[in-house]
Backbone as CSV, one residue per row, in Angstrom:
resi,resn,N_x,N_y,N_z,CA_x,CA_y,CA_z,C_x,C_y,C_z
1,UNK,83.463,69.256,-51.878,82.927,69.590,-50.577,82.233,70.938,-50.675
2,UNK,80.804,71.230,-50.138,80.358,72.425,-49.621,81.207,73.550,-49.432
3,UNK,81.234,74.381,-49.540,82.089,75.789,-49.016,80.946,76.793,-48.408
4,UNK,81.549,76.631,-47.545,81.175,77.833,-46.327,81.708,79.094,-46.477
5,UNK,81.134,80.280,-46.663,81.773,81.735,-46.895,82.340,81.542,-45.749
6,UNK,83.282,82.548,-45.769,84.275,83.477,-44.461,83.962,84.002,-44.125
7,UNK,83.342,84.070,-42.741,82.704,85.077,-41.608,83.049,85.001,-40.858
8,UNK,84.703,85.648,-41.171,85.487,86.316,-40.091,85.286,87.481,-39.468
9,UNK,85.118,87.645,-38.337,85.342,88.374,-37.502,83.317,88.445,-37.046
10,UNK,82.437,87.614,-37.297,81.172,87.562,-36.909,81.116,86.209,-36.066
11,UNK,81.116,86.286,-34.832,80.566,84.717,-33.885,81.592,83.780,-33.632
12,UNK,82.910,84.440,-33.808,83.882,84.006,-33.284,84.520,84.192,-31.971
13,UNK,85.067,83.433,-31.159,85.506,83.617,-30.178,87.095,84.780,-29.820
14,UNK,86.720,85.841,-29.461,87.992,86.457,-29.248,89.552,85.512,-29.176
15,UNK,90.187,85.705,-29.935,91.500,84.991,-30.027,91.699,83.751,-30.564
16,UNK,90.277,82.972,-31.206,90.374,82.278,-32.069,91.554,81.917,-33.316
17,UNK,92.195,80.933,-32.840,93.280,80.617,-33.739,92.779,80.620,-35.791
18,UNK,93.563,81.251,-36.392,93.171,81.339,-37.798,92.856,80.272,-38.018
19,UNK,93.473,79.289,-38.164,93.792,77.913,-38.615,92.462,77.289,-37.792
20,UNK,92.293,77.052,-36.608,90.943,76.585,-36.171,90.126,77.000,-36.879
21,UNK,89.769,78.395,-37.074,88.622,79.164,-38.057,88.402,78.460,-39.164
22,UNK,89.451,78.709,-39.826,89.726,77.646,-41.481,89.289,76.747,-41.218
23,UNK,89.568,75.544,-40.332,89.427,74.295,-40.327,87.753,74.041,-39.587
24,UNK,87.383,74.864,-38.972,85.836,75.194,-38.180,84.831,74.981,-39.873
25,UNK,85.467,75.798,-40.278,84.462,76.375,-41.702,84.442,74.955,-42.860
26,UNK,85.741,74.525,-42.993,85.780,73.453,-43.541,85.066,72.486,-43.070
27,UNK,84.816,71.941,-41.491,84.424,70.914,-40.893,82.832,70.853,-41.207
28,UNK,82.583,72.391,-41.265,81.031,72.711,-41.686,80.463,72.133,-42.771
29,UNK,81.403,72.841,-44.073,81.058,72.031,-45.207,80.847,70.848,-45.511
30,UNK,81.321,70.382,-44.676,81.503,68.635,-44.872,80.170,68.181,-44.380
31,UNK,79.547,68.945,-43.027,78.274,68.689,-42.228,77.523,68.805,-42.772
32,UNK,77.895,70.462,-43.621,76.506,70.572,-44.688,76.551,69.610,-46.125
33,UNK,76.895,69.207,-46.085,77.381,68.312,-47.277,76.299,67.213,-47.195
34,UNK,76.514,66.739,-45.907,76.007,65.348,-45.427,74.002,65.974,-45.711
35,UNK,73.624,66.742,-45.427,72.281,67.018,-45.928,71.650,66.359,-46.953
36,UNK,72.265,65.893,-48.140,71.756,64.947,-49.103,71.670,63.689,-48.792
37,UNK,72.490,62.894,-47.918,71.928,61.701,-47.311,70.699,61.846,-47.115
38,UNK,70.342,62.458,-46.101,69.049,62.526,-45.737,68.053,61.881,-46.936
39,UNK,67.990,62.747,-48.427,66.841,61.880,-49.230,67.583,60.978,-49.107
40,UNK,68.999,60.395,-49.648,68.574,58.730,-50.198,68.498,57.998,-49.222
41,UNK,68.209,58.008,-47.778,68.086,57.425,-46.501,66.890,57.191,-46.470
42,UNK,65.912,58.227,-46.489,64.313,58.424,-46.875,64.292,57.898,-47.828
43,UNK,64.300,57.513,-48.969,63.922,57.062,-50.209,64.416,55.540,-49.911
44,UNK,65.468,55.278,-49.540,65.529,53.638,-49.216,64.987,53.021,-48.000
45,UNK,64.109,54.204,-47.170,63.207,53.279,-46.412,61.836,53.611,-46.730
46,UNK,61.995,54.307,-47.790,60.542,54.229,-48.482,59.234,55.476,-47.483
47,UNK,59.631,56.788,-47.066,59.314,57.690,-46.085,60.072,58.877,-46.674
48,UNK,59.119,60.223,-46.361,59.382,61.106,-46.712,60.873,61.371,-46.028
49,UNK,61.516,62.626,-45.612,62.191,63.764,-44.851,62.170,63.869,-43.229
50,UNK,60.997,63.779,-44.056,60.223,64.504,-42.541,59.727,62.753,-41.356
51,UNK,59.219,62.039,-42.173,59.200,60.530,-41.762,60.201,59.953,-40.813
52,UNK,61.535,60.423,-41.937,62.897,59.401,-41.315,63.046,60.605,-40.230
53,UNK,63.091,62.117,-40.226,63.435,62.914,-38.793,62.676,62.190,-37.429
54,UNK,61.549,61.903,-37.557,60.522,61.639,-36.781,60.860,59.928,-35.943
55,UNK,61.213,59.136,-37.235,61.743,57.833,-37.361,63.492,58.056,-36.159
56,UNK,64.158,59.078,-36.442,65.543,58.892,-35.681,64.756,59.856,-34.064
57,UNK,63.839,60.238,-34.264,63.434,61.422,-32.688,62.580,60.237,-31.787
58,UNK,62.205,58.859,-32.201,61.305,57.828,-31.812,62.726,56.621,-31.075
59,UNK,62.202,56.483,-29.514,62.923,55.406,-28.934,62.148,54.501,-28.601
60,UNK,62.794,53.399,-29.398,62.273,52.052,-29.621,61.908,51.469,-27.817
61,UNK,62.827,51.866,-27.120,62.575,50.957,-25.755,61.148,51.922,-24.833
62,UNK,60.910,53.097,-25.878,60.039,53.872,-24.453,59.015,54.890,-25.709
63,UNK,57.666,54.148,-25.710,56.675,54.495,-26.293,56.491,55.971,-25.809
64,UNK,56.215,57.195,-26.842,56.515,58.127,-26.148,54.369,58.818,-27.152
65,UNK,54.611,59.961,-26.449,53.275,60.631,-26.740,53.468,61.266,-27.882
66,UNK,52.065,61.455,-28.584,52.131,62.450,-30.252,52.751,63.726,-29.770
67,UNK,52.406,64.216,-28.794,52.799,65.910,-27.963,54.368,65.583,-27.692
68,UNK,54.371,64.147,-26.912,56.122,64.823,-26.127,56.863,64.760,-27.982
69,UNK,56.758,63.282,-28.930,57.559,64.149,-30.026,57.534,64.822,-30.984
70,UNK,56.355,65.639,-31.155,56.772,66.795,-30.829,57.148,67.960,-30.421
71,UNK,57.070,68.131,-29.072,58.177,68.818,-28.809,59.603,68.376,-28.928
72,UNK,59.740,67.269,-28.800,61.207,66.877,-29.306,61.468,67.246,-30.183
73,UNK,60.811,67.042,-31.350,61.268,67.524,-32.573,61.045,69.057,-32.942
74,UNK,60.591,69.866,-31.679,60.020,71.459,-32.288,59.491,71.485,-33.056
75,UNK,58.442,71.029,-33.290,57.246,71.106,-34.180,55.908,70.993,-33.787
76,UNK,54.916,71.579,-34.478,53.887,71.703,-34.333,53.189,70.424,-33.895
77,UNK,52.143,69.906,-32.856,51.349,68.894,-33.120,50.444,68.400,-33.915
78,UNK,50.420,69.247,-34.683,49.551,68.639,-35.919,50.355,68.187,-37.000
79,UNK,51.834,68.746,-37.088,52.430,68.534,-38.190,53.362,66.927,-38.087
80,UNK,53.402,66.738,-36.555,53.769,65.369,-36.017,52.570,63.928,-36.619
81,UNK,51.273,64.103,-36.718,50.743,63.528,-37.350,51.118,63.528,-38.533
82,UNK,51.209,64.288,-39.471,51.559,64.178,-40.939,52.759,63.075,-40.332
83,UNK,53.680,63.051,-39.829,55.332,62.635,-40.150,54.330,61.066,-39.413
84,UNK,54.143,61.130,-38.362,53.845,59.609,-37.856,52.696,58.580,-39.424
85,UNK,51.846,59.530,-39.551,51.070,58.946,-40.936,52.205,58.230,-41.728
86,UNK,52.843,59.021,-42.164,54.533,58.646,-43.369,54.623,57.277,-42.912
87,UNK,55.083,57.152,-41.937,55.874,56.064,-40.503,54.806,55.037,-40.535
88,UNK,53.293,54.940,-40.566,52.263,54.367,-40.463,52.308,53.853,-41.830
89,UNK,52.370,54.323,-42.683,51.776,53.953,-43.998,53.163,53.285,-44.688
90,UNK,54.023,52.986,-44.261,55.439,52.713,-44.716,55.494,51.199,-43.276
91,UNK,55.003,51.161,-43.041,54.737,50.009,-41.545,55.896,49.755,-40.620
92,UNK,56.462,50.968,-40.480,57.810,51.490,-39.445,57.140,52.051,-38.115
93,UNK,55.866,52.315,-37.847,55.071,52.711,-36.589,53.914,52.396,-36.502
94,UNK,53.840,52.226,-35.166,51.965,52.112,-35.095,51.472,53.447,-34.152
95,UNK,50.581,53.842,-33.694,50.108,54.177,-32.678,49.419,53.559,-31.861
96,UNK,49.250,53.464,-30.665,48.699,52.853,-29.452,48.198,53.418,-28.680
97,UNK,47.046,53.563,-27.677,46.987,53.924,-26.649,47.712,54.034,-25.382
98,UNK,48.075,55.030,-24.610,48.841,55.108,-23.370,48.601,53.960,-22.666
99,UNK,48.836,53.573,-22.060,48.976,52.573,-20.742,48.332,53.095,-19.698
100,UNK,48.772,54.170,-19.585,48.060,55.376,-18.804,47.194,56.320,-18.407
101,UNK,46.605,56.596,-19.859,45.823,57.337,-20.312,45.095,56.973,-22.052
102,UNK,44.410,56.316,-21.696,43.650,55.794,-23.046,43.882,56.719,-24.314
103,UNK,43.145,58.059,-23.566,42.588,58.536,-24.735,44.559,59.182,-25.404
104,UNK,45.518,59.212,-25.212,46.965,59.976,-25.206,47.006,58.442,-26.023
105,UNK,47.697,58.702,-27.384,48.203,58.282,-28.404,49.661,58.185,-28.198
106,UNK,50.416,56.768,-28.117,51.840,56.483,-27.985,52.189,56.270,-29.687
107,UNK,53.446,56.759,-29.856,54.254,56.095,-31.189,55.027,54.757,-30.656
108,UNK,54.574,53.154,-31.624,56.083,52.405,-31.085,56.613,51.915,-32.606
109,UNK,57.928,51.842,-32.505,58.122,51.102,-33.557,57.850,50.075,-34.463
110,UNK,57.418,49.242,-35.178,57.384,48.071,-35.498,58.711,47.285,-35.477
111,UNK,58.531,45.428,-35.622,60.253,45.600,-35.728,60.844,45.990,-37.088
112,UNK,59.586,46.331,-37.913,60.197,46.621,-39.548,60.827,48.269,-39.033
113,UNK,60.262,48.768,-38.392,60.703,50.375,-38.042,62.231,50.064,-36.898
114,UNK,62.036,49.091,-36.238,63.532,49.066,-35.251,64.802,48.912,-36.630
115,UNK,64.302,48.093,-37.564,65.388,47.617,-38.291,65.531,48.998,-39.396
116,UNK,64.383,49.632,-39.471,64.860,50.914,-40.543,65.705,51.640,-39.472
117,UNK,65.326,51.987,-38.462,66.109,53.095,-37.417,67.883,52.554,-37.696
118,UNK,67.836,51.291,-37.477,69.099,50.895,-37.276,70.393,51.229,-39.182
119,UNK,69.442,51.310,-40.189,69.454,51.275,-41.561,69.435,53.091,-41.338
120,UNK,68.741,53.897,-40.916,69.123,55.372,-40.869,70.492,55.658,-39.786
121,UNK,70.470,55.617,-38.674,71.335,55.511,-38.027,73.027,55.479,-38.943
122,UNK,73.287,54.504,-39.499,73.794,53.751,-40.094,74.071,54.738,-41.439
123,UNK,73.146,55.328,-41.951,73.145,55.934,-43.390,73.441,57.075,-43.459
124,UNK,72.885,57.814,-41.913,72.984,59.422,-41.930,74.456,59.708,-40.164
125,UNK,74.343,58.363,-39.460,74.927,58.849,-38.323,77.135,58.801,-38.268
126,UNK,76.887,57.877,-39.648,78.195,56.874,-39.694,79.527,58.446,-39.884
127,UNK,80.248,58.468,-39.508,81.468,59.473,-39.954,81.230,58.955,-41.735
128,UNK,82.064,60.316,-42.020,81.934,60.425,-43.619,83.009,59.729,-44.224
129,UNK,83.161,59.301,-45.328,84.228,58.748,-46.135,85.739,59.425,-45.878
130,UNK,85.550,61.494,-45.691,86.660,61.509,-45.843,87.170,61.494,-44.641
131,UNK,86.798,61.034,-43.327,87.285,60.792,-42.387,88.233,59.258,-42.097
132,UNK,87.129,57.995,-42.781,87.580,57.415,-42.814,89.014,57.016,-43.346
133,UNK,89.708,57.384,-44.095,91.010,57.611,-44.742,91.636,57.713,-43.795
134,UNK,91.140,58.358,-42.296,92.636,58.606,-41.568,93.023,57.516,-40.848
135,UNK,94.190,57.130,-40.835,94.569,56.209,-39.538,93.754,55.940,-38.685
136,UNK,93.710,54.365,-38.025,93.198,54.492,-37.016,93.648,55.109,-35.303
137,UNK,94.658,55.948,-35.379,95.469,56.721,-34.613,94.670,57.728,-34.619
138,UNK,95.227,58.258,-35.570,94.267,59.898,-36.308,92.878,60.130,-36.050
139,UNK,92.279,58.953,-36.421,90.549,58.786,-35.970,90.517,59.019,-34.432
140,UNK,91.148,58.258,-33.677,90.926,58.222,-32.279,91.600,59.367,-31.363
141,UNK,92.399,60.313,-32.432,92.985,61.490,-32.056,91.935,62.660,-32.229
142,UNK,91.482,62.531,-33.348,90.173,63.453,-33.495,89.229,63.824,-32.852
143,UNK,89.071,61.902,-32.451,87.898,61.517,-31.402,87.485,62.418,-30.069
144,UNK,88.983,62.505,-29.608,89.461,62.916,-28.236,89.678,64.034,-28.422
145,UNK,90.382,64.471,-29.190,89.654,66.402,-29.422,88.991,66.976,-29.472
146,UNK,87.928,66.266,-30.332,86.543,66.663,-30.267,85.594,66.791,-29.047
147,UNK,85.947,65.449,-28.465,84.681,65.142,-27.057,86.061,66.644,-26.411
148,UNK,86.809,66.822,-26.360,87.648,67.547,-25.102,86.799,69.265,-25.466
149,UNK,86.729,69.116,-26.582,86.719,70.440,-26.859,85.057,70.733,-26.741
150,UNK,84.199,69.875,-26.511,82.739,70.158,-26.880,82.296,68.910,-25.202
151,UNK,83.523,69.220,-24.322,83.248,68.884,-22.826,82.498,67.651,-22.758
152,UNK,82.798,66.309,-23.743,81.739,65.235,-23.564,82.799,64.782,-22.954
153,UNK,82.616,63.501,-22.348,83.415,62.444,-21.274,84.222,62.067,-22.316
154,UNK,84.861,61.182,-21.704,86.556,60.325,-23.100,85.618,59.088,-23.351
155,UNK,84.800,58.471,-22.132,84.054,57.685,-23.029,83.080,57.319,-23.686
156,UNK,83.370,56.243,-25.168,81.920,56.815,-25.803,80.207,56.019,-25.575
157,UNK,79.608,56.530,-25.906,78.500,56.237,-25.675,78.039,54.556,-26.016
């Protein structure tokens, strides 16, 4: 696993339990860990990095504009072309005209691109191996700590 230095006593919460800290830093490593998925996710759908980011920021049910993703994705609009090209030339997107506005360029998926989304999703979104090991108790104990502690609802999405 990744190791995260100890940066104790920088961006911690006053009274932060040790053991949370430890286990904060550890949880990291594991996150940063997961960063290498990313290529072989891209490489088995045949798209750069930057392709498959663009590929998981794209909703299949709602054709969206070259501008709105990117701003979704905080990036430049010109550099959103490069990533949609990737997506184009790999036959996971098309572009279209707005509905609305001719000249405004929509991204939609193809269904070869619904079925890669579902193949990234899947490659980069899944919990990690060493989670899986725990009980299915343990998993669903985690579950509920987690959403409690980061204020999401108990149920999931």
């Amino acid at each position: 696993m990744t190791s995260v230095a100890n940066t104790a006593g920088r961006g911690q919460p006053a009274g932060a339990d040790p053991l949370l800290v430890a286990t904060w830093q550890q949880l990291m490593g594991l996150v940063l860990e997961q960063r290498f998925r990313w290529s072989e996710v891209a490489g088995e759908l045949g798209v750069t990095q930057a392709g498959l980011r663009a590929l998981l920021a794209i909703d299949p049910n709602q054709p969206q504009s070259m501008r709105e993703l990117a701003k979704a994705l905080n990036c430049d609009p010109s550099y959103i072309t490069a990533m949609i090209d990737d997506l184009e030339h790999a036959g996971l997107a098309a572009r279209q005209p707005s509905l609305s506005d001719r000249r405004v360029k929509t991204v939609v998926l193809t269904p070869r691109g619904i079925a890669a989304l579902r193949t990234a999703r899947d490659g980069l979104l899944a919990p990690p191996p060493q989670l899986a090991q725990l009980s299915r108790t343990q998993q669903q104990q985690l579950a509920q700590l987690l959403r409690q502690g980061l204020n999401l609802s108990s149920e999931p999405e």
